[in-house]
N, CA, C and O atoms as a GROMACS GRO file, in nm:
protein
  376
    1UNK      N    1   1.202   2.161  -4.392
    1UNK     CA    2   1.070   2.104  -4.404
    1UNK      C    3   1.001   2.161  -4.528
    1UNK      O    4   0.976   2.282  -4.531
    2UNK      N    5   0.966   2.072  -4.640
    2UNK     CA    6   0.867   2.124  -4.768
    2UNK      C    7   0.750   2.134  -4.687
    2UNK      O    8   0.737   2.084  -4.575
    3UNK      N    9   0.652   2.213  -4.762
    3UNK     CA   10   0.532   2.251  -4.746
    3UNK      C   11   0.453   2.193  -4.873
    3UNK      O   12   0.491   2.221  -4.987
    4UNK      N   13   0.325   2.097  -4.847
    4UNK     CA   14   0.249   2.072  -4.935
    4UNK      C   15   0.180   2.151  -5.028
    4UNK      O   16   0.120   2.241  -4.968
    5UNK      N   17   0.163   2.155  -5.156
    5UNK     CA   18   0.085   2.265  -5.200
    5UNK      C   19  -0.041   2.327  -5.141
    5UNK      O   20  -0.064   2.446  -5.158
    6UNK      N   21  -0.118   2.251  -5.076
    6UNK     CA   22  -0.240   2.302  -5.015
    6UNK      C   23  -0.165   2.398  -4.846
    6UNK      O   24  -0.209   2.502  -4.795
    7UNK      N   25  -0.041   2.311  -4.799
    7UNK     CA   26  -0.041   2.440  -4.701
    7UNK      C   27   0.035   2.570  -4.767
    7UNK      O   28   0.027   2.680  -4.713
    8UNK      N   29   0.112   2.549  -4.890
    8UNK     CA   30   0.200   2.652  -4.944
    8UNK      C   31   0.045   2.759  -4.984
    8UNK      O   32   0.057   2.877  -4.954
    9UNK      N   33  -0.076   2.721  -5.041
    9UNK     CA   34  -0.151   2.840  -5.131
    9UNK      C   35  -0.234   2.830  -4.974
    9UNK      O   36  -0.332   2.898  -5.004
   10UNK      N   37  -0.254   2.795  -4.848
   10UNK     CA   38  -0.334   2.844  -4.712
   10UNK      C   39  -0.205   2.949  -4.695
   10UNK      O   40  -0.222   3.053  -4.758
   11UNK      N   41  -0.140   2.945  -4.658
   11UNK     CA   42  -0.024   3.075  -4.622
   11UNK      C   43  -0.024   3.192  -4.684
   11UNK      O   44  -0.020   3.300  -4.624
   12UNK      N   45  -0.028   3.178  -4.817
   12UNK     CA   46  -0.064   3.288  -4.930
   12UNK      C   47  -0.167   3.335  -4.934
   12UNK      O   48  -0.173   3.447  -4.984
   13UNK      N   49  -0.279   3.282  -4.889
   13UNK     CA   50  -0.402   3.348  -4.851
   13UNK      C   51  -0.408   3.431  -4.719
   13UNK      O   52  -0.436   3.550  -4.702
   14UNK      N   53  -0.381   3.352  -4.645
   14UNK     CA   54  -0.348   3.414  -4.526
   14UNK      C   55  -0.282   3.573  -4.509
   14UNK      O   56  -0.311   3.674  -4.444
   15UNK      N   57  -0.180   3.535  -4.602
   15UNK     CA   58  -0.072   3.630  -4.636
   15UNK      C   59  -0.146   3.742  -4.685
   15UNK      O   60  -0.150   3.856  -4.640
   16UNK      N   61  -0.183   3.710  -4.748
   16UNK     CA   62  -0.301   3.833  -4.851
   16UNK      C   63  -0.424   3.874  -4.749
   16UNK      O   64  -0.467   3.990  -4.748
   17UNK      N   65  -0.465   3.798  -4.686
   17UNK     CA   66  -0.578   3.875  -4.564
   17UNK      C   67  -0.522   3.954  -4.499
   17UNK      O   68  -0.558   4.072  -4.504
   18UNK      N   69  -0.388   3.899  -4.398
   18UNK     CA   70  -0.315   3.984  -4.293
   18UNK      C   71  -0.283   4.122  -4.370
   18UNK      O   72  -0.294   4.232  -4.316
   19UNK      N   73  -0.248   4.106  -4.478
   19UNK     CA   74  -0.251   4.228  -4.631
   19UNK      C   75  -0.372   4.329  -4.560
   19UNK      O   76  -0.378   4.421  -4.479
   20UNK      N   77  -0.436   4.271  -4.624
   20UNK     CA   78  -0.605   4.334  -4.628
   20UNK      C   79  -0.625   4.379  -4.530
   20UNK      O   80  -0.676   4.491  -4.529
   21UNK      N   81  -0.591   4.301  -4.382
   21UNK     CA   82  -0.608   4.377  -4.241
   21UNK      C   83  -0.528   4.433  -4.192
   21UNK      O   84  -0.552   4.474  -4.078
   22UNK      N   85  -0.407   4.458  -4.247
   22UNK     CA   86  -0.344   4.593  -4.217
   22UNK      C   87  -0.355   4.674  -4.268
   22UNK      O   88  -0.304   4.775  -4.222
   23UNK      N   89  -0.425   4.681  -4.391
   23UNK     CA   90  -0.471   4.808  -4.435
   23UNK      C   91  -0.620   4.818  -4.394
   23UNK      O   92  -0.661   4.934  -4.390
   24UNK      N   93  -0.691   4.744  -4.369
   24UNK     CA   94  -0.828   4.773  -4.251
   24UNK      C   95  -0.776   4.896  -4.117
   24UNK      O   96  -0.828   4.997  -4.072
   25UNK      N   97  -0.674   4.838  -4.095
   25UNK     CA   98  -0.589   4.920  -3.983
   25UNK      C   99  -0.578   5.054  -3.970
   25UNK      O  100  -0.636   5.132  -3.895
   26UNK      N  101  -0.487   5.072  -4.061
   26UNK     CA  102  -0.419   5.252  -4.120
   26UNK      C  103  -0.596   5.304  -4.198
   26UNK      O  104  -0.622   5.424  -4.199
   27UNK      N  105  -0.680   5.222  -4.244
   27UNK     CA  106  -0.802   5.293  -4.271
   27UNK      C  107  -0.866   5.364  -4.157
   27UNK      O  108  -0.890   5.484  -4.153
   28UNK      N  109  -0.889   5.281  -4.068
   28UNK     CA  110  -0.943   5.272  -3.931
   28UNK      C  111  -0.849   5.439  -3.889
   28UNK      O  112  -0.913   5.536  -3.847
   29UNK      N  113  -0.752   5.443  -3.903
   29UNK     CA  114  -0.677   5.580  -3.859
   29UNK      C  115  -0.692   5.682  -3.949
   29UNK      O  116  -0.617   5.780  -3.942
   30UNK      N  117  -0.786   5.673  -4.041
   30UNK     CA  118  -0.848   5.825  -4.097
   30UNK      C  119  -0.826   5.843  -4.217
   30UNK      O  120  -0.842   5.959  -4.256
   31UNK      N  121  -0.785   5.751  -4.308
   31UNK     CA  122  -0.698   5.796  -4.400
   31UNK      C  123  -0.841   5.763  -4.510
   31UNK      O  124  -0.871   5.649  -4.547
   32UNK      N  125  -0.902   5.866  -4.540
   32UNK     CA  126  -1.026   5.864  -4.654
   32UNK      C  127  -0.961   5.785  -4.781
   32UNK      O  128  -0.992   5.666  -4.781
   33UNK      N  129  -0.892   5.817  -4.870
   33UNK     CA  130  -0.836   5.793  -4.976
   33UNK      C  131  -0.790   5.643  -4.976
   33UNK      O  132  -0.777   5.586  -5.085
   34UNK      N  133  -0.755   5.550  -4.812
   34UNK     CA  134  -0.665   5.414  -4.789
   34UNK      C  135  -0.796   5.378  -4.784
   34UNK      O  136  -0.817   5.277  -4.850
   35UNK      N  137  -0.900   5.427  -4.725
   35UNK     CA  138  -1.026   5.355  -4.683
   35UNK      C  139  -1.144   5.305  -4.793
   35UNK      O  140  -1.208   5.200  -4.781
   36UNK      N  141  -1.162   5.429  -4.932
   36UNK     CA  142  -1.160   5.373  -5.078
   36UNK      C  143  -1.092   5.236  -5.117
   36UNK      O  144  -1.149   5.128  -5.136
   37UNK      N  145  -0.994   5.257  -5.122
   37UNK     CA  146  -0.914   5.164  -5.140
   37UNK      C  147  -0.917   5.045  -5.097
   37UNK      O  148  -0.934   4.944  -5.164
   38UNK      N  149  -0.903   5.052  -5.000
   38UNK     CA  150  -0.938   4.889  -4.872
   38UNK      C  151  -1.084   4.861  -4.915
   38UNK      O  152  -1.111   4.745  -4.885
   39UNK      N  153  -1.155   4.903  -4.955
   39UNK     CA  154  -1.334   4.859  -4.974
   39UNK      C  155  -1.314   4.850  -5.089
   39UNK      O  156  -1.425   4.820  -5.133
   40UNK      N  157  -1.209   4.858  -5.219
   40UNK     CA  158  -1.260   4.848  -5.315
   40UNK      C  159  -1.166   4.694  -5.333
   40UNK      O  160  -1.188   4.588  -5.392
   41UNK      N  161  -1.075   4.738  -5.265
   41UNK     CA  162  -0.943   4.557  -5.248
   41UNK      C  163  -1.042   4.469  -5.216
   41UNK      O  164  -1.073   4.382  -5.297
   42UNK      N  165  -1.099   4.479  -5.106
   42UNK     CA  166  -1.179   4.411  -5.044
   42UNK      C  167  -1.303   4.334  -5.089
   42UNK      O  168  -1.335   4.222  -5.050
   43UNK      N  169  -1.349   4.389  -5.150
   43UNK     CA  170  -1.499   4.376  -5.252
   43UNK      C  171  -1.457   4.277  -5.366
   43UNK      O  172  -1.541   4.206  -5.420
   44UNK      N  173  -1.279   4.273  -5.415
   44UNK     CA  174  -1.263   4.230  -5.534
   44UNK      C  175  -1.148   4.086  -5.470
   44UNK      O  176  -1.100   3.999  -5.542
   45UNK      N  177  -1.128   4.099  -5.321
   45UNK     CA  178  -1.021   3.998  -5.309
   45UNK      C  179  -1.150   3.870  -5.212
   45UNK      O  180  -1.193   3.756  -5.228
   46UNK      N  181  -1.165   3.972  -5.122
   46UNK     CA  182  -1.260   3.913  -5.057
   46UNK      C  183  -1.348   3.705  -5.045
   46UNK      O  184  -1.333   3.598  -4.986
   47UNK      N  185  -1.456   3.791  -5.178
   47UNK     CA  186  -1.521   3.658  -5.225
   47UNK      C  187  -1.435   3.532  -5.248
   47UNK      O  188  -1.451   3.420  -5.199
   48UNK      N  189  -1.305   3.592  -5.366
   48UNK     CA  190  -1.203   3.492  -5.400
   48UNK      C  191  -1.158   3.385  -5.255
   48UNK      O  192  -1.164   3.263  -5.241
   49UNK      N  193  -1.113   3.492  -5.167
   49UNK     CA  194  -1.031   3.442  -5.068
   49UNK      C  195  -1.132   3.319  -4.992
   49UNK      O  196  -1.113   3.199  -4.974
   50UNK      N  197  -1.229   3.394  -4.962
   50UNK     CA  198  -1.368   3.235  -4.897
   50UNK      C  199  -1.341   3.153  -4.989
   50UNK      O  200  -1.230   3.101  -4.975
   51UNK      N  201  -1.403   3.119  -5.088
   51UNK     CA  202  -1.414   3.043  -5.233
   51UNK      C  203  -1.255   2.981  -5.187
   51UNK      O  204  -1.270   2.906  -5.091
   52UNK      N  205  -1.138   2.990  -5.220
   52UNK     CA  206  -0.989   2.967  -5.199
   52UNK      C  207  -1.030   2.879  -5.061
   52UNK      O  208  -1.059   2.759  -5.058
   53UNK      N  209  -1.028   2.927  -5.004
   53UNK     CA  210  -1.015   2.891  -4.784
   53UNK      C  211  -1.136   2.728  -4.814
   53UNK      O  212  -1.110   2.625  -4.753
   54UNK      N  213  -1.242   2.735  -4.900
   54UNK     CA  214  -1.334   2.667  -4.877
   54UNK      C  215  -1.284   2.525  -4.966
   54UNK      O  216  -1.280   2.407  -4.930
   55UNK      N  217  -1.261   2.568  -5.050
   55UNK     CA  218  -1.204   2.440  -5.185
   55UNK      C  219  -1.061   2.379  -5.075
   55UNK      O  220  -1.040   2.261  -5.044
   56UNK      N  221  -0.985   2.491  -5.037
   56UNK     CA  222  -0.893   2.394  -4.958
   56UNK      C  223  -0.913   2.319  -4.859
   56UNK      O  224  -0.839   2.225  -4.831
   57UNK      N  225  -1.029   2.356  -4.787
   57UNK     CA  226  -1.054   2.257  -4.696
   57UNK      C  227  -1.145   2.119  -4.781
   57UNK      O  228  -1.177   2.002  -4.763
   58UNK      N  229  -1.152   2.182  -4.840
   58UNK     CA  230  -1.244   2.039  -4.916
   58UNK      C  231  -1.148   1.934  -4.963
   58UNK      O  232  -1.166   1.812  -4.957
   59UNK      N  233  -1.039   2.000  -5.014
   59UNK     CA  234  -0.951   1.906  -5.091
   59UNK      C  235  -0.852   1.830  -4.947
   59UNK      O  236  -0.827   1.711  -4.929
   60UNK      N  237  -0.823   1.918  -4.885
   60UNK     CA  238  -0.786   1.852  -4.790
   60UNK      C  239  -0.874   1.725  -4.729
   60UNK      O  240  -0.830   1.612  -4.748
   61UNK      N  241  -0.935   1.733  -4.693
   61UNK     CA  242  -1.037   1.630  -4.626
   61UNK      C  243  -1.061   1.527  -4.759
   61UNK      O  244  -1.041   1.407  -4.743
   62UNK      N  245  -1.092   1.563  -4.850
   62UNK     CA  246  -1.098   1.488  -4.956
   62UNK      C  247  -0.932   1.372  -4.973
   62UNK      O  248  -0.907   1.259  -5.015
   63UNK      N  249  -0.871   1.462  -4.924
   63UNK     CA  250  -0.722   1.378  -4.965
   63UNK      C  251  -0.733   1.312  -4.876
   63UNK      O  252  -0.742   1.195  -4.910
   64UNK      N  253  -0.742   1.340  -4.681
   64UNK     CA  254  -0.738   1.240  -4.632
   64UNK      C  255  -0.836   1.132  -4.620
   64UNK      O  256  -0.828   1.057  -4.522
   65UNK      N  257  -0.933   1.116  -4.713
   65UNK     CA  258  -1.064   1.024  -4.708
   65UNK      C  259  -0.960   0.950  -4.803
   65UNK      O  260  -0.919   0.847  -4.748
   66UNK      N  261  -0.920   0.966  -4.897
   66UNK     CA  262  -0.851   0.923  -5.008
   66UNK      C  263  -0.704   0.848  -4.955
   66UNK      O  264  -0.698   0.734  -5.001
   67UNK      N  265  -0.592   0.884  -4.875
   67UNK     CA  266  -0.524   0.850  -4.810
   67UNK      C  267  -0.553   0.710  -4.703
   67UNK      O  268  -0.489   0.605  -4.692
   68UNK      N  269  -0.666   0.754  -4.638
   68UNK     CA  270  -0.702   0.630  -4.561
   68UNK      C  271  -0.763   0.513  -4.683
   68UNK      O  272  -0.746   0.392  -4.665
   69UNK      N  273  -0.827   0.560  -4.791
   69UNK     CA  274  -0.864   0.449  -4.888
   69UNK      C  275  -0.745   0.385  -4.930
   69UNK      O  276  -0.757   0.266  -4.956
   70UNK      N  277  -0.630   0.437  -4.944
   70UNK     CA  278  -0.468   0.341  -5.017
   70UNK      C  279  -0.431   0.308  -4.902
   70UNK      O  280  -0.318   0.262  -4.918
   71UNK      N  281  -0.460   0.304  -4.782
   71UNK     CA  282  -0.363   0.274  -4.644
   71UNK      C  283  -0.474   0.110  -4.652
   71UNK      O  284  -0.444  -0.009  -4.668
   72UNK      N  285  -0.590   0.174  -4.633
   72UNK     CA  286  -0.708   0.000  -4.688
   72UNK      C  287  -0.607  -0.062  -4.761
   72UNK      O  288  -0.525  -0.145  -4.722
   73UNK      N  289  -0.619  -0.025  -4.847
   73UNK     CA  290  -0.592  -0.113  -4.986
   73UNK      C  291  -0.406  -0.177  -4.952
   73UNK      O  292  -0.367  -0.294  -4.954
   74UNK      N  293  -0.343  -0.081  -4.931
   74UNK     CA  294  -0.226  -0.117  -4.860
   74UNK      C  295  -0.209  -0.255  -4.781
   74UNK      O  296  -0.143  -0.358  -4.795
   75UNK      N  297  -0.293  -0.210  -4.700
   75UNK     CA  298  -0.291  -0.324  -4.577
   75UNK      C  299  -0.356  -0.409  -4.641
   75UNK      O  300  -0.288  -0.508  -4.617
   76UNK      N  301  -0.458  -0.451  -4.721
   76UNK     CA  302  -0.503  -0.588  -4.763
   76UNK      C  303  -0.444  -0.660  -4.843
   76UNK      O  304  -0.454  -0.781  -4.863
   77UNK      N  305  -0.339  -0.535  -4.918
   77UNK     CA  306  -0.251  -0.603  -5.043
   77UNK      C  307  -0.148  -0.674  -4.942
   77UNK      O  308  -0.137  -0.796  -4.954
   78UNK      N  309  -0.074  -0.614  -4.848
   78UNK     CA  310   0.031  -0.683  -4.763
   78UNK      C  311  -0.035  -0.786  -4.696
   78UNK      O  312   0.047  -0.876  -4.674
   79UNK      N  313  -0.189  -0.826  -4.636
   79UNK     CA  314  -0.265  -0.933  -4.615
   79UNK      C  315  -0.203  -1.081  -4.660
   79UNK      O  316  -0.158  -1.182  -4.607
   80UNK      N  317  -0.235  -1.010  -4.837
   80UNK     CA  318  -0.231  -1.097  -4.924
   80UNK      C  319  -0.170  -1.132  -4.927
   80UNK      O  320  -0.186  -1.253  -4.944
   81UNK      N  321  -0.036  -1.090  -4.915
   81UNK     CA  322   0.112  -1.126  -4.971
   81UNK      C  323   0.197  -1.244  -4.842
   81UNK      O  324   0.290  -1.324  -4.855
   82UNK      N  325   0.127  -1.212  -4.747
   82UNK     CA  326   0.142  -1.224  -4.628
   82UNK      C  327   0.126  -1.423  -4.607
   82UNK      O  328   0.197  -1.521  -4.586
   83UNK      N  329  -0.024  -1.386  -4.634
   83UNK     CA  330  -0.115  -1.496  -4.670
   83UNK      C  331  -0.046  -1.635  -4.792
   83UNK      O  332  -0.036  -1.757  -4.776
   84UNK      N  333  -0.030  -1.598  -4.841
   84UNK     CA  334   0.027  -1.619  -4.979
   84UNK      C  335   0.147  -1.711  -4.945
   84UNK      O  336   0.154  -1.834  -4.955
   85UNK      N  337   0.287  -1.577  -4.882
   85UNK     CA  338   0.435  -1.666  -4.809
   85UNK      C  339   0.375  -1.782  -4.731
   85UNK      O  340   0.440  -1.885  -4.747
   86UNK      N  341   0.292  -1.792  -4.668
   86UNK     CA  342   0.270  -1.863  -4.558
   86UNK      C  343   0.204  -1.980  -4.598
   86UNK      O  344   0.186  -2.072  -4.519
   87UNK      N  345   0.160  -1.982  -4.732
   87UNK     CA  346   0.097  -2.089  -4.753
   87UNK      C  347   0.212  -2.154  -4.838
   87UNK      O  348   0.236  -2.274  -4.822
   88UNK      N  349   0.295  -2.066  -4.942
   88UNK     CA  350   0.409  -2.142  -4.984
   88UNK      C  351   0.486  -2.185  -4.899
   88UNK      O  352   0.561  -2.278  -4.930
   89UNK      N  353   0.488  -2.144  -4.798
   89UNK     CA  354   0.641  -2.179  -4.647
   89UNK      C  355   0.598  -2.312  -4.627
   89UNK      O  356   0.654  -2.420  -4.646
   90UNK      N  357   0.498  -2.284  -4.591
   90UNK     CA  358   0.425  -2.437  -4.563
   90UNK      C  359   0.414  -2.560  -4.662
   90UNK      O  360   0.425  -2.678  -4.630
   91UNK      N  361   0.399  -2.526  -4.747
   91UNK     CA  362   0.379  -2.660  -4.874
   91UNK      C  363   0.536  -2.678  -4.877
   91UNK      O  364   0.575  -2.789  -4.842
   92UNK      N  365   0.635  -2.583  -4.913
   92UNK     CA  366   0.747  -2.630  -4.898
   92UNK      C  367   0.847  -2.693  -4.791
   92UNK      O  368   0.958  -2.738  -4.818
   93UNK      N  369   0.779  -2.688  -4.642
   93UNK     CA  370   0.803  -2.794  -4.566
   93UNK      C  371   0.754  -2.940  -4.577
   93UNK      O  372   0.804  -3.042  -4.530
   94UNK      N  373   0.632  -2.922  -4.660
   94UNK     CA  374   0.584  -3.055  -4.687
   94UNK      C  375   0.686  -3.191  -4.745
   94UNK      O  376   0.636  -3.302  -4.765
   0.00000   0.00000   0.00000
């Protein structure tokens, strides 16, 4: 099974939080020096990652508003075509 680009870069984010919260983790267990660290990852991955999470849902929804617009257009073009045989079928029984 391929993965679309929008679920391939949601996984990678993901990937990179579960990151971030396992080292929330081992901070949480005392470690002063991991806990610097995790607040300073954090402060600099953070913002990105919302911003990232937010555009993908946009584009997503955006694609399927967009998807159902060519499935329209789809179906009226096959209408047509439809429309069309049926009127030649007919004259040529004439």
């Amino acid at each position: 099974m391929t993965l679309n680009p929008l679920e391939m870069l949601k996984r990678e984010l993901d990937a990179v939080r579960a990151r971030v919260d396992g080292l929330r983790v081992q901070a949480n267990l005392g470690k002063k020096e991991l806990r610097d660290a995790v607040e300073e990852l954090r402060t600099k991955i953070e913002p990105g990652y919302e911003k990232a999470k937010k555009t993908l849902g946009e584009a997503a929804a955006t694609g399927a508003r967009e998807s159902q617009a060519v499935a329209k257009s789809l179906m009226a073009g096959w209408d047509e075509v439809r429309r069309t045989y049926r009127s030649y079928s007919e004259k040529a029984k004439e």
